[in-house]
N, C-alpha and C positions, 0 to 999 in steps of 0.2 A: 783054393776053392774057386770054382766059375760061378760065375755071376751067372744069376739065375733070375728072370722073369715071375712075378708071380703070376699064378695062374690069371686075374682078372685083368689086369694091363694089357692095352691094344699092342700088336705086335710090330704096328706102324706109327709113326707121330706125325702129329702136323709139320710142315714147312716153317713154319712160324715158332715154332719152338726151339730156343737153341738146347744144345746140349752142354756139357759141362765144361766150362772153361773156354766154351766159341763167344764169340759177339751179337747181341743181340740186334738183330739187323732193325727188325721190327720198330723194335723202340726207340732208334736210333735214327730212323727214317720221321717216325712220328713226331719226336721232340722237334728234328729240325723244319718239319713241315708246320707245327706248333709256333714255332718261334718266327717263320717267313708271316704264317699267317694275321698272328697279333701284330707284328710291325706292317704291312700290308694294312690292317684294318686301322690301326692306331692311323698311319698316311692319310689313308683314306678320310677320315673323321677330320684330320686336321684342315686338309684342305678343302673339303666341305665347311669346315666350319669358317676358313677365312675366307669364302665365296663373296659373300659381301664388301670386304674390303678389297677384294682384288679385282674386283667389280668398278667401285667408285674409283678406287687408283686407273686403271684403264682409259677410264673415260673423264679424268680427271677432273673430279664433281668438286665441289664449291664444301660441301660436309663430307669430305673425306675424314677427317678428324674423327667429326661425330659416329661416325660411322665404326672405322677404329673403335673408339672407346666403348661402344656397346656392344662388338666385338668380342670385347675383353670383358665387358662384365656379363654376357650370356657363358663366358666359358668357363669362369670363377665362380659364378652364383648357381650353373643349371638351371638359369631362366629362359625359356629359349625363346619369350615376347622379346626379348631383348635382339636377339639373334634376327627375328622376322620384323622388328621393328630395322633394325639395319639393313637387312636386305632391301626393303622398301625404300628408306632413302637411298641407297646404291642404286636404284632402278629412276627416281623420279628426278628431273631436271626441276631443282630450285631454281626459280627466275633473279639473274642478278639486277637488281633495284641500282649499282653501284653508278652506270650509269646515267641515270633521271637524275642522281645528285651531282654528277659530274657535268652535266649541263648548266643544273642551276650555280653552281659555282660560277659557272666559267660567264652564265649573263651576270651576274652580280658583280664580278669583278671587270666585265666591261662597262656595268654601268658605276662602278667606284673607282672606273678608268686605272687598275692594276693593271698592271702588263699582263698578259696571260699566264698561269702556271705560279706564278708568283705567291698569290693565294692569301697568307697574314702573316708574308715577311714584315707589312709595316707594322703590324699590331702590338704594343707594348705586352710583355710579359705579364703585369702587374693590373687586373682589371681595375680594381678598384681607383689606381692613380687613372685610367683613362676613363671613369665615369667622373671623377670630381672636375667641375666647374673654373676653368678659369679664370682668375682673379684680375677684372681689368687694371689695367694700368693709369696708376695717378699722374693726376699732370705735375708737374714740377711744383714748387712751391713760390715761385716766383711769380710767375703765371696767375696762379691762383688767388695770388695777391693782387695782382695789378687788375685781374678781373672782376675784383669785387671792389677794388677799392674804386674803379669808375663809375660804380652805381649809384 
């Protein structure tokens, strides 16, 4: 028996239609254009998303950490104040203060005549023994005696 068309079926098919037992080209194009595009877009987000930190790494800022770690908690929480609060520090030079201390150190220990650098090699461990009071020294007993007994 020959295979017969019914009357209502176009007598031509699309391109895009496979026939029976061919490969579906179509869908086979789509899946993997499907699959470039989510990885593509997934990159895309990541690397947005650690702008901030690759940011302060570069310019290697003083709150990189901080920066990092809000990083991470804008991409676990979907907070994204956290995201733009990182960006911001990635952008602003925090002023290192470390400095202005580094000075006052260094007159302090010129005027407690430390060597420089040295810093509170002398400093006992133990504060409390170095606030207690030392105990003058008695004069001998001897002494003591012959100076009262001249009185």
């Amino acid at each position: 028996m020959a295979a017969s068309l019914h009357p209502a079926a176009p007598h031509h098919l699309p391109a895009f239609i496979a026939g029976p037992g061919e490969t579906d080209v179509l869908m086979t194009t789509m899946a993997v254009f499907l699959l470039v595009t989510v990885m593509g877009v997934g990159i895309l987000f990541l690397r947005l998303h650690t702008l901030p930190e690759r940011i302060a790494h570069k310019s290697k800022k003083i709150q990189f950490e901080i920066v990092a770690v809000l990083g991470l908690l804008a991409l676990f929480t979907h907070m994204h104040i956290f995201w733009v609060a990182g960006l911001l520090l990635a952008l602003i030079d925090i002023p290192d203060f470390g400095w202005t201390f580094n000075r006052m150190a260094g007159s302090l220990e010129k005027i407690a005549r430390i060597p420089p650098g040295r810093g509170a090699a002398g400093v006992p461990d133990d504060p409390v023994a170095a606030d207690a009071p030392e105990e003058p020294e008695k004069p001998p007993t001897s002494q003591f005696v012959t100076a009262v007994g001249e009185r």
